[in-house]
C-alpha positions as CSV (number, residue, x, y, z in Angstrom):
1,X,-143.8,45.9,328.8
2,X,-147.0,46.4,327.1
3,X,-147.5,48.7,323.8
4,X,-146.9,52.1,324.2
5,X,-144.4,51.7,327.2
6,X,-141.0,53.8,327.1
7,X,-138.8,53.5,329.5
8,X,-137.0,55.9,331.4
9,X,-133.7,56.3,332.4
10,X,-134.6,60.2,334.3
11,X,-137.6,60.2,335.4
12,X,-139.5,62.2,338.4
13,X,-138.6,59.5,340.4
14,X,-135.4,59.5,339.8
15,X,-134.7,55.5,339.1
16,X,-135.6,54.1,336.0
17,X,-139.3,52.9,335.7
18,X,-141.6,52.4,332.9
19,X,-144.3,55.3,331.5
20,X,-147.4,54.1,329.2
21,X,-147.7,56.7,326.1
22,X,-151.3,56.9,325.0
23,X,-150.6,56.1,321.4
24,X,-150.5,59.5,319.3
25,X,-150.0,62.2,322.1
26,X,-146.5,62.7,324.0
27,X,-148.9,62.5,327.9
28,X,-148.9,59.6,329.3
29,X,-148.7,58.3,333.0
30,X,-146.9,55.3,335.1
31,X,-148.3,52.6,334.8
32,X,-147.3,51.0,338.1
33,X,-145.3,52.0,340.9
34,X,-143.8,48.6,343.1
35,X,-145.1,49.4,346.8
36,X,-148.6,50.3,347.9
37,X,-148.1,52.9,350.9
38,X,-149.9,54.7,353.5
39,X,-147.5,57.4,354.9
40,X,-148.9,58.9,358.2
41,X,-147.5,62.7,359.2
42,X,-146.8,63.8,362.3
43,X,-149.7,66.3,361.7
44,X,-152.1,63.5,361.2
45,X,-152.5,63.8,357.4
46,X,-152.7,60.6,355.7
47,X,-151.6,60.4,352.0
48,X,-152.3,57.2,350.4
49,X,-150.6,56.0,347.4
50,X,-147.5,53.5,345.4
51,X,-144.2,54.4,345.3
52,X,-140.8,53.0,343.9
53,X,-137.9,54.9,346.0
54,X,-138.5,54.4,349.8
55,X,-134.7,54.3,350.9
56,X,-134.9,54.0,354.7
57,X,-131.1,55.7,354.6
58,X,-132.8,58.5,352.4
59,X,-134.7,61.7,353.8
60,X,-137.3,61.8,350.8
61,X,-139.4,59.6,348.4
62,X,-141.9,60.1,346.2
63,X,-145.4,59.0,346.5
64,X,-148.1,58.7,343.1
65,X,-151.3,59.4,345.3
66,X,-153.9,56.5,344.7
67,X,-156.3,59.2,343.4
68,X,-153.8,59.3,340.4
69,X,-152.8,55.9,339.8
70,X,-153.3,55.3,336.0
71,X,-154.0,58.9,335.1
72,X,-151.0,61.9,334.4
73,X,-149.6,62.0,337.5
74,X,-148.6,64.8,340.0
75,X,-145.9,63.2,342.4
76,X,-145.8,64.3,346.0
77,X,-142.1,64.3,347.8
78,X,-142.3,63.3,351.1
79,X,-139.8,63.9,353.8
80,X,-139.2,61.2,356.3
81,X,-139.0,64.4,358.9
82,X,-142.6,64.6,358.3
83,X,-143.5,61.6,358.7
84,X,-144.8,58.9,361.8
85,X,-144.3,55.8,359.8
86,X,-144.7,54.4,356.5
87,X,-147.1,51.3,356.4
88,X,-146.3,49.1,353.2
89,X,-150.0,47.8,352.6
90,X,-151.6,44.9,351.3
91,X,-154.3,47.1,349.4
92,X,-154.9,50.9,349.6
93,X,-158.3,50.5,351.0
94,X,-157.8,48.6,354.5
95,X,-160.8,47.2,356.9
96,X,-161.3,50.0,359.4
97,X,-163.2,47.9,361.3
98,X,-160.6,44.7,361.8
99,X,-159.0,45.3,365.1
100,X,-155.8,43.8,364.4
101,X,-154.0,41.5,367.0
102,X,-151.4,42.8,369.6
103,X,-150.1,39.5,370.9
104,X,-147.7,36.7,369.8
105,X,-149.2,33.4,369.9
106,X,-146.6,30.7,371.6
107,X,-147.0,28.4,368.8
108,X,-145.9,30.5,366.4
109,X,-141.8,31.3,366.1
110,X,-141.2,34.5,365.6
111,X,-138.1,36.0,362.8
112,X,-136.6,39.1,364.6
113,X,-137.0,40.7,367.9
114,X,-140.0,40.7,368.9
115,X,-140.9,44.4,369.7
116,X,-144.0,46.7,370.9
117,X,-144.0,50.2,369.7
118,X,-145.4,53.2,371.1
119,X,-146.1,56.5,369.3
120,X,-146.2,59.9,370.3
121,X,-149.9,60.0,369.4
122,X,-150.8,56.6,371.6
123,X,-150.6,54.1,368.6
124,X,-149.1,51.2,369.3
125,X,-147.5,48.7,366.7
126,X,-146.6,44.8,368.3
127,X,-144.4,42.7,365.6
128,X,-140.9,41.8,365.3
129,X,-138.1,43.8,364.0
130,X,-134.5,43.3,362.3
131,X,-133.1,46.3,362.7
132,X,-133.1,48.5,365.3
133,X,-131.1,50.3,366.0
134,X,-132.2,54.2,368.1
135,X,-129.5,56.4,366.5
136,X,-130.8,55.7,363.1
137,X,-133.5,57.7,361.4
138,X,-136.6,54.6,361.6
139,X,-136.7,50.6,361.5
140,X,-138.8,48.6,359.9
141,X,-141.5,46.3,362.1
142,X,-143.7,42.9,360.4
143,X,-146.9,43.1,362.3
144,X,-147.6,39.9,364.7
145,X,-150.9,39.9,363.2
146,X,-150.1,38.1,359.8
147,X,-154.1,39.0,358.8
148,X,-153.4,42.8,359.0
149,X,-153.5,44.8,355.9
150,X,-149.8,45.9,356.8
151,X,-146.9,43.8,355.4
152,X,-144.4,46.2,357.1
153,X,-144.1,49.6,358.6
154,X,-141.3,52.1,358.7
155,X,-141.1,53.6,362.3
156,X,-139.7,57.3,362.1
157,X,-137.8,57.3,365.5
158,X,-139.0,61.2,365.7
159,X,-142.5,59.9,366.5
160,X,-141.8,57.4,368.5
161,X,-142.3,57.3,372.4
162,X,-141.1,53.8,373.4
163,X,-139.2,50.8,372.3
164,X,-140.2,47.7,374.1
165,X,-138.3,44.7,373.4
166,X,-141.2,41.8,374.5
């Protein structure tokens, strides 16, 4: 903890976490949230931000948009319903122009089933998975492309429009 942190045992999001108290005033802000997300709609909105409650078995979380990170804070509850998929990113920012790879190599041993994904929209997603399962409400998929700005990404099974097992 750093000077000035309290922490929490209710607050907004519900779990405990720390918040930074600008010394003499009673505003303050988080000061860090543990995942860096990008949480796609079904709508194509995009809302970019950290969060510290993502429950796949949940039907909310609560996202500090990246335009607020470090400032008083407004969070944003997202429903899952809403939702395509929620990328767990290396940074906020991403490479728009890296074309990431859709093909295992057959060197490399792969931890999982090895899946391709197909949304709704036409986006596709190749990587492995751990557990699948269609009458749940998502699953979580590693991109094959270990150079992607994606660590993981939750597939909402509402979006999707195929499950191939490669």
């Amino acid at each position: 903890m750093h000077p000035g942190d309290v922490t929490l045992n209710a607050c907004p999001l519900d779990i405990p976490c720390t918040w930074h108290l600008a010394p003499g005033t009673t505003k303050g802000y988080f000061r860090r949230a543990q995942n860096r997300v990008v949480a796609r709609y079904l709508d194509g909105r995009t809302l970019k931000g950290q969060t510290a409650d993502f429950l796949p078995t949940r039907p909310t979380f609560h996202v500090i948009p990246s335009s607020q990170i470090g400032t008083s804070i407004q969070v944003v509850e997202v429903k899952i319903a809403d939702l395509k998929a929620v990328f767990f990113v290396k940074d906020l920012v991403g490479d728009a122009a890296y074309n990431e790879a859709k093909a295992f190599a057959p060197e490399v041993r792969a931890m999982g089933r090895k899946v391709q994904v197909e949304f709704a929209d036409g986006e596709t997603i190749v990587g492995t998975t751990q557990g699948y399962q269609p009458d749940r409400p998502g699953f979580f998929v590693v991109p094959v492309d270990p150079k992607s700005n994606n660590d993981r990404c939750f597939v909402v099974m509402a979006a999707v429009k195929t499950v191939t097992f490669l």
